[in-house]
GULUMPA-773995 format. One record per residue: residue number from 0; x, y, z of N, C-alpha, C, O in turn; residue in three letters. Coordinates in nm, 3 decimals, always signed. Example, Ala and Ser with C-alpha at 12.3 -4.5 7.8 and 13.67 -1.06 7.14 Angstrom:
// residues 2
<0 <+1.319 -0.569 +0.780> <+1.230 -0.450 +0.780> <+1.320 -0.330 +0.780> <+1.424 -0.332 +0.846> "ALA">,
<1 <+1.285 -0.225 +0.708> <+1.367 -0.106 +0.714> <+1.290 +0.003 +0.787> <+1.341 +0.114 +0.804> "SER">,
// end
This chain:
// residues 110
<0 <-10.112 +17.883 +7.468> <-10.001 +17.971 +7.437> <-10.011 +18.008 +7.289> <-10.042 +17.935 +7.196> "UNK">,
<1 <-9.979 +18.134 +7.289> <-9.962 +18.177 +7.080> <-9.882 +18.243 +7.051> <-9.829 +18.276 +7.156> "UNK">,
<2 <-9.834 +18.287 +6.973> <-9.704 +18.354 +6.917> <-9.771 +18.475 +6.843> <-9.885 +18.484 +6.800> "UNK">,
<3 <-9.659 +18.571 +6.840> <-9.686 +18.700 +6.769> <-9.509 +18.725 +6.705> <-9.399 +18.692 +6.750> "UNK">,
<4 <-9.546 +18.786 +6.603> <-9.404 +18.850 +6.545> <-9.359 +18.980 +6.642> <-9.437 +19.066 +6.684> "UNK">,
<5 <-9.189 +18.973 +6.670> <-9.133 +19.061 +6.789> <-9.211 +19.146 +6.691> <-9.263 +19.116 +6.583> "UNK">,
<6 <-9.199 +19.320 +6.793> <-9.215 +19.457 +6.771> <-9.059 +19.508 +6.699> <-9.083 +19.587 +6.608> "UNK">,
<7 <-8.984 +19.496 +6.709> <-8.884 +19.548 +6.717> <-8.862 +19.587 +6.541> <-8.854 +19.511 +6.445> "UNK">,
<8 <-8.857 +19.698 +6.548> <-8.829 +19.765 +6.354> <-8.701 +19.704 +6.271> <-8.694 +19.695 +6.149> "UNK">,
<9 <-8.584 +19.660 +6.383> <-8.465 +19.586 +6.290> <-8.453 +19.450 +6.354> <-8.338 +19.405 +6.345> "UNK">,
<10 <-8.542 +19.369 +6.419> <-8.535 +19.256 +6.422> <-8.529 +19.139 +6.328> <-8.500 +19.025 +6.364> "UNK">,
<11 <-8.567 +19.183 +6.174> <-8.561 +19.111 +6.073> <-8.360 +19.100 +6.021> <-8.302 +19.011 +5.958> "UNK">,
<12 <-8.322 +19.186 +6.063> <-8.183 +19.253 +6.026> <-8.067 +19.222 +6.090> <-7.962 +19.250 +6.030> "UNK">,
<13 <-8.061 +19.168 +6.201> <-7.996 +19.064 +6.301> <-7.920 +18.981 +6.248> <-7.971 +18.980 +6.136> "UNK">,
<14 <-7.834 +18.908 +6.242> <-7.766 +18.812 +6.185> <-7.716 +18.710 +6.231> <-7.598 +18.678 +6.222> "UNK">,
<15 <-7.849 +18.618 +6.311> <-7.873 +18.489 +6.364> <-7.905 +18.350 +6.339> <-8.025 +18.325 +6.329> "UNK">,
<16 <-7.853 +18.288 +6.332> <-7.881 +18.107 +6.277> <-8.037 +18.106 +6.297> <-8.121 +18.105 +6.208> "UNK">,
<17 <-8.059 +18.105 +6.436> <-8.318 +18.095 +6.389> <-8.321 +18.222 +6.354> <-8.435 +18.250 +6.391> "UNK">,
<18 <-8.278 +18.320 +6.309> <-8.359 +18.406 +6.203> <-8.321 +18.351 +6.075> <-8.409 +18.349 +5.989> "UNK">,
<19 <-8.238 +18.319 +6.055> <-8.235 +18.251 +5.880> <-8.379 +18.116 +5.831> <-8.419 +18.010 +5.879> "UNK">,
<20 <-8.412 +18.194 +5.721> <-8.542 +18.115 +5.638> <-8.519 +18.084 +5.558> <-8.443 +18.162 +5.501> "UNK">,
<21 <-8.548 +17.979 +5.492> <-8.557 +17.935 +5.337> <-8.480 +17.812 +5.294> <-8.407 +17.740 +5.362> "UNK">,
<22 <-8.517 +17.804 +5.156> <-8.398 +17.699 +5.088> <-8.306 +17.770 +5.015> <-8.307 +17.883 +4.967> "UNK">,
<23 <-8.202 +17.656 +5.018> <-8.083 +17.738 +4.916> <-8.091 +17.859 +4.782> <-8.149 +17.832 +4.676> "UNK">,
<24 <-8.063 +17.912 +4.792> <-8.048 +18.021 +4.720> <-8.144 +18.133 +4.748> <-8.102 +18.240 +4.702> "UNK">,
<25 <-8.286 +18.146 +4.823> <-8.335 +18.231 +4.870> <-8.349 +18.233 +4.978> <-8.467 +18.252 +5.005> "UNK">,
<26 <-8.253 +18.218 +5.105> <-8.263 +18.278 +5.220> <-8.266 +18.406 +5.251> <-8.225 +18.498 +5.181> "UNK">,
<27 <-8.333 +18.412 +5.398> <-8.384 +18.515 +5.399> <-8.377 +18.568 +5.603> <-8.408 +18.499 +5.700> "UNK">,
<28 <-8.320 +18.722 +5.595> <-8.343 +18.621 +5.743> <-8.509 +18.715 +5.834> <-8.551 +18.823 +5.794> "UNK">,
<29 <-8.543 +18.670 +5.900> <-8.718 +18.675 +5.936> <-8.717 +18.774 +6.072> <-8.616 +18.832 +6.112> "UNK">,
<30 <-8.789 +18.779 +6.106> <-8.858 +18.852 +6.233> <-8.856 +18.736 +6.344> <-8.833 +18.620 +6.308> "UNK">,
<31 <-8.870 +18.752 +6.419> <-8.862 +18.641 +6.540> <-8.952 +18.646 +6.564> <-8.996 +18.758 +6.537> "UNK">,
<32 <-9.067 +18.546 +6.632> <-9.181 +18.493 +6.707> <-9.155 +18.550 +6.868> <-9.049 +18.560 +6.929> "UNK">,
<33 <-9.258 +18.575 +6.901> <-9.272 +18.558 +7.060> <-9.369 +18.521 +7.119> <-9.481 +18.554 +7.080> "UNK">,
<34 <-9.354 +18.455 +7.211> <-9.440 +18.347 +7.276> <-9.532 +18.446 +7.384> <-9.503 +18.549 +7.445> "UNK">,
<35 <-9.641 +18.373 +7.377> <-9.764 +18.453 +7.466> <-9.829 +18.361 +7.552> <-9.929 +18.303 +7.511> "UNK">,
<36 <-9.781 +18.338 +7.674> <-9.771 +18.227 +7.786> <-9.982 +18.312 +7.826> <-10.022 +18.328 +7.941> "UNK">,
<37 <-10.042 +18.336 +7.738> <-10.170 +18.393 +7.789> <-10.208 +18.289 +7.847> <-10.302 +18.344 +7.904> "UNK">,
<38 <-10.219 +18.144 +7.894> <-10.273 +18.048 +7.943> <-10.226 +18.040 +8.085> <-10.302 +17.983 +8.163> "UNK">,
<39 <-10.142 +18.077 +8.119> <-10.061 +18.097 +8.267> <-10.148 +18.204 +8.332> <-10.208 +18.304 +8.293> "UNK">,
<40 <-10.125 +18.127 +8.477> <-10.191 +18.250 +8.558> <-10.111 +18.355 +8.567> <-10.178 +18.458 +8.580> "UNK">,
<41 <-9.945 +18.384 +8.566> <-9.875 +18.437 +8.564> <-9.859 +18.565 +8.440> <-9.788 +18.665 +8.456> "UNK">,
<42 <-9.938 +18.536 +8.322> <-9.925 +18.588 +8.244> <-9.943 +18.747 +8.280> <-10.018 +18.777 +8.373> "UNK">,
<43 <-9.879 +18.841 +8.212> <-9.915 +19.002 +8.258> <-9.901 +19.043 +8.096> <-9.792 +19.038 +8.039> "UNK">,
<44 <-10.034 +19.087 +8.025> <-9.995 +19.122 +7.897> <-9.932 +19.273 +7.905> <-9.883 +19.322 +7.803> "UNK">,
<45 <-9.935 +19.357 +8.049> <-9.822 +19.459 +7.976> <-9.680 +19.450 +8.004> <-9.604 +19.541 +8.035> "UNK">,
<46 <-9.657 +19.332 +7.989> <-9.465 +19.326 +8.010> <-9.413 +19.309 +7.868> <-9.456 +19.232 +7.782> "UNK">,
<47 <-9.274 +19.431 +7.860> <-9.268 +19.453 +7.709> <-9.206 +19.279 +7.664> <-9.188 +19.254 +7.545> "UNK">,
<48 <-9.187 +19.205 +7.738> <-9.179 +19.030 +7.708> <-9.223 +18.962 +7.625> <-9.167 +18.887 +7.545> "UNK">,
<49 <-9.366 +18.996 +7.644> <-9.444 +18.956 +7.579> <-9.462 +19.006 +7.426> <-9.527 +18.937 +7.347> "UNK">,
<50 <-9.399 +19.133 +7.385> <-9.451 +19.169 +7.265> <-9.305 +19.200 +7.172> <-9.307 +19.240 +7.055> "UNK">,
<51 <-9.200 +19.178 +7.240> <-9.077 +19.155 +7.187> <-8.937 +19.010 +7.221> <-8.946 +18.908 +7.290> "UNK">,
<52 <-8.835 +19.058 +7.147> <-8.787 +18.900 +7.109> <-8.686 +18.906 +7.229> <-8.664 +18.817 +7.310> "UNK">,
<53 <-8.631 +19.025 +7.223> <-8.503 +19.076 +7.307> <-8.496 +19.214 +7.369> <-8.550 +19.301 +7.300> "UNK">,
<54 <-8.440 +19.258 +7.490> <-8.419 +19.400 +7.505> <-8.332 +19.478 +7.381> <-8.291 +19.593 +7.397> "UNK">,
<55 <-8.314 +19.417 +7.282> <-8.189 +19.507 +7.209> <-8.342 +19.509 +7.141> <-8.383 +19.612 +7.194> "UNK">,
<56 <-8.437 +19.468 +7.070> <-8.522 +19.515 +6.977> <-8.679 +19.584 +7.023> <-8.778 +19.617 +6.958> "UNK">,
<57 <-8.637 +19.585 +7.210> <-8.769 +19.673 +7.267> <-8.665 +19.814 +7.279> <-8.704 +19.929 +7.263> "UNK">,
<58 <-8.552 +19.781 +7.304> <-8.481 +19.921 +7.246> <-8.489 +20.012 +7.132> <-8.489 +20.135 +7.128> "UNK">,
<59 <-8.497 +19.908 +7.022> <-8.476 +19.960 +6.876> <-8.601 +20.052 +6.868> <-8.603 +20.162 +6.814> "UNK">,
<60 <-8.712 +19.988 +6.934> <-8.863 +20.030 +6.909> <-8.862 +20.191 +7.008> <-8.872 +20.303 +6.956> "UNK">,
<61 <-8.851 +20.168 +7.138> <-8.861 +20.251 +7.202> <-8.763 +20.377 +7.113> <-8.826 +20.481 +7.096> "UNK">,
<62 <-8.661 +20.375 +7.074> <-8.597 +20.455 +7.022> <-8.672 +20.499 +6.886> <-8.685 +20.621 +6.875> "UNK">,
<63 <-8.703 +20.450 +6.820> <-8.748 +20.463 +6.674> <-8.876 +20.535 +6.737> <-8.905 +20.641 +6.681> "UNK">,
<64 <-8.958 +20.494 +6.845> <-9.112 +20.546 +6.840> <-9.163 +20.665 +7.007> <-9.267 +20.684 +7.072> "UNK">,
<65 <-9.001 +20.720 +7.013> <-9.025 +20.762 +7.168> <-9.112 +20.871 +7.138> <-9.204 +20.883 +7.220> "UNK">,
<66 <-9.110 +20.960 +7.037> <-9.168 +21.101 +7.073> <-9.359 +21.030 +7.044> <-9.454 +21.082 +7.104> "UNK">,
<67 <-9.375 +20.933 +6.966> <-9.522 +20.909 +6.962> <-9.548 +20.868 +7.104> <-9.657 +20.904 +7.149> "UNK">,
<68 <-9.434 +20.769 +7.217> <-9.502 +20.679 +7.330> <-9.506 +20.838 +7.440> <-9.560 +20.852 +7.550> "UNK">,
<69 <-9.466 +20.889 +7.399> <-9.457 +21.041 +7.510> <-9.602 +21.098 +7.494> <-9.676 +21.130 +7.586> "UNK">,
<70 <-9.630 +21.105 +7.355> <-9.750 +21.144 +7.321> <-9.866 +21.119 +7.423> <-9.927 +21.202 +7.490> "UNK">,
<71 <-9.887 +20.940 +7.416> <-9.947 +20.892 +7.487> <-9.980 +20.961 +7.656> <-10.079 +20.950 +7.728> "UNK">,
<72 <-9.907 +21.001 +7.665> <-9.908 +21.000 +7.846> <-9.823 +21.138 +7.866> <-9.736 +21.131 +7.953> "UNK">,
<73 <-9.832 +21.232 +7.816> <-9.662 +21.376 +7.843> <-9.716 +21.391 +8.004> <-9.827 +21.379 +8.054> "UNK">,
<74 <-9.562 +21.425 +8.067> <-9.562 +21.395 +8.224> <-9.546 +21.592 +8.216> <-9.459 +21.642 +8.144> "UNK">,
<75 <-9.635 +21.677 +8.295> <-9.587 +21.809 +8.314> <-9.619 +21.838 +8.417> <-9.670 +21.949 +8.405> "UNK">,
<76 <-9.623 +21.793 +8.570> <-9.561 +21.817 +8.669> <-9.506 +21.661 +8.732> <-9.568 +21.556 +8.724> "UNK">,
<77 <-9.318 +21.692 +8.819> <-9.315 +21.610 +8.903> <-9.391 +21.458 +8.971> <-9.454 +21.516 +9.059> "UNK">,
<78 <-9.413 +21.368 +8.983> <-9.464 +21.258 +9.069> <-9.376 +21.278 +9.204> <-9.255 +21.271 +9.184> "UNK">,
<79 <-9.407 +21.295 +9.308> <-9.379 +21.276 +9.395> <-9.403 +21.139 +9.537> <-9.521 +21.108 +9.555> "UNK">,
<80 <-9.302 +21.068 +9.625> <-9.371 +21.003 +9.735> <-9.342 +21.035 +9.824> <-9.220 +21.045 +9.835> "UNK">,
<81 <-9.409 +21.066 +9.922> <-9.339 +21.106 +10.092> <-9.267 +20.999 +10.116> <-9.275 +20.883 +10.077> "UNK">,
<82 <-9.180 +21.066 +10.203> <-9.039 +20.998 +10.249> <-8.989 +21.045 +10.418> <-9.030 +21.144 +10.478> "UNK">,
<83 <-8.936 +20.989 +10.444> <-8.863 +21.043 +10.556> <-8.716 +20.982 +10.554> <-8.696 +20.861 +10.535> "UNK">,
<84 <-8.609 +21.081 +10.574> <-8.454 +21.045 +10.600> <-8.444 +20.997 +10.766> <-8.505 +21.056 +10.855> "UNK">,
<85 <-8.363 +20.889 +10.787> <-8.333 +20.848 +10.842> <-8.160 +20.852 +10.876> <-8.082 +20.810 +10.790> "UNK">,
<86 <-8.107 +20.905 +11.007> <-7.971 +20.874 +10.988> <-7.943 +20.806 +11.113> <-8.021 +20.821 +11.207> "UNK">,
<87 <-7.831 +20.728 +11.125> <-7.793 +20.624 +11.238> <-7.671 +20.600 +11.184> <-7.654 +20.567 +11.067> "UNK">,
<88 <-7.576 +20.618 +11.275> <-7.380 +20.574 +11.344> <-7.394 +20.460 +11.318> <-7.469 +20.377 +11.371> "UNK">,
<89 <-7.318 +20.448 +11.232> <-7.270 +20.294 +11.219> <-7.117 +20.223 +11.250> <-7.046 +20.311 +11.300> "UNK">,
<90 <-7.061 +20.125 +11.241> <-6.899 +20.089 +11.312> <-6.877 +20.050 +11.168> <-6.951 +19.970 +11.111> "UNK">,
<91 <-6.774 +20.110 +11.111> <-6.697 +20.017 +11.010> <-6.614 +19.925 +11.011> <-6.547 +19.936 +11.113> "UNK">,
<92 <-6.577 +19.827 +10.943> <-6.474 +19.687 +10.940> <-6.302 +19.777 +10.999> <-6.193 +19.720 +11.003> "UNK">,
<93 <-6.316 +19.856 +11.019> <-6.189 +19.928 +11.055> <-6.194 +19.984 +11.231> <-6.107 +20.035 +11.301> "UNK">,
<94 <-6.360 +19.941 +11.262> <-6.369 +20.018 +11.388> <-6.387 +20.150 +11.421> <-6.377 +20.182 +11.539> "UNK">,
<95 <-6.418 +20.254 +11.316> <-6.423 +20.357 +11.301> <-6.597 +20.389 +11.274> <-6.659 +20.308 +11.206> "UNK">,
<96 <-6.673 +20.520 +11.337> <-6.740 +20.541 +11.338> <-6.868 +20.586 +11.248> <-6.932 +20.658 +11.325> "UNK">,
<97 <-6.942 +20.581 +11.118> <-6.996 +20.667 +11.057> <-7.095 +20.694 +11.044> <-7.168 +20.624 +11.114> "UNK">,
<98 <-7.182 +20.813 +10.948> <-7.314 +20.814 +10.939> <-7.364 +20.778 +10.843> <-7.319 +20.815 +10.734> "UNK">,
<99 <-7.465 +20.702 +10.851> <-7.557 +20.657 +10.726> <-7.706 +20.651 +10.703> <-7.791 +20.600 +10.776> "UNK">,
<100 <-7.726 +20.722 +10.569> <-7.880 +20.767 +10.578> <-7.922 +20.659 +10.508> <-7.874 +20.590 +10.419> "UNK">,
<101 <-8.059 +20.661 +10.590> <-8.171 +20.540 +10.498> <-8.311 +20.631 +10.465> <-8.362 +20.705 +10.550> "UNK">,
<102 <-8.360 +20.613 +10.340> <-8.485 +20.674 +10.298> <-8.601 +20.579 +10.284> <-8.627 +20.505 +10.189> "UNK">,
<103 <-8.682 +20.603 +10.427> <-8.835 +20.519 +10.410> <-8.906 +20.592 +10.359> <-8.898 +20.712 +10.386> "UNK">,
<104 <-8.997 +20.547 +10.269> <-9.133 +20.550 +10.183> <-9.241 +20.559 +10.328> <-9.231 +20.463 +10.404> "UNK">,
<105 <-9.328 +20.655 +10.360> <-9.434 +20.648 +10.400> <-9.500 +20.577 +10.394> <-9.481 +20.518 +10.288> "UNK">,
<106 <-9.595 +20.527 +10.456> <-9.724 +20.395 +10.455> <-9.798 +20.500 +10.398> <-9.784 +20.465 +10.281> "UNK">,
<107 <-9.874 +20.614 +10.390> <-10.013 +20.672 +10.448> <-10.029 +20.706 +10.264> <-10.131 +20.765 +10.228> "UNK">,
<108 <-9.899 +20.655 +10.132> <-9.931 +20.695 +10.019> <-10.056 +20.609 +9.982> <-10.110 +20.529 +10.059> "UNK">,
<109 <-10.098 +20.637 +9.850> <-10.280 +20.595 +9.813> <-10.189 +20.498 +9.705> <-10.247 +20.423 +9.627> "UNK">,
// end
């Protein structure tokens, strides 16, 4: 297992008992560590988990760095999956009759 400093741009800025560093009179408060379970079979290095402390500071990031992560990948048409609607009568707790749709996903996608 190894540690990396979170991603997050105001994770140093937080105002938490383990982010505080130092001895008296120069505290300071730090960046948080995150743990890198790479020794697990379980491990998946692209879960943002792994490279941040908290969702509030994979937020901070995603916000601070969206128009560069768009860059990466710009989506300009639709993704689509075949589907089919399904509807079937159902009885409600009242005894009364209704309709309700269910949407299956196709098998035959790649």
């Amino acid at each position: 297992m190894s540690h990396i400093w979170c991603h997050g741009p105001k994770c140093h800025t937080y105002t938490t008992q383990d982010r505080v560093r130092g001895s008296k009179g120069s505290k300071v408060l730090r960046t948080r560590k995150v743990k890198q379970h790479t020794d697990r079979s379980w491990y998946n290095p692209n879960n943002w988990y792994n490279w941040f402390c908290s969702m509030g500071c994979y937020n901070d990031f995603a916000n601070t760095h969206c128009q560069q992560m768009i860059k990466i990948a710009p989506r300009h048409e639709p993704l689509e999956t075949p589907c089919q609607v399904n509807t079937e009568t159902r009885t409600g707790w009242d005894g009364r009759e209704y309709s309700y749709k269910t949407v299956d996903k196709l098998s035959n996608v790649g």
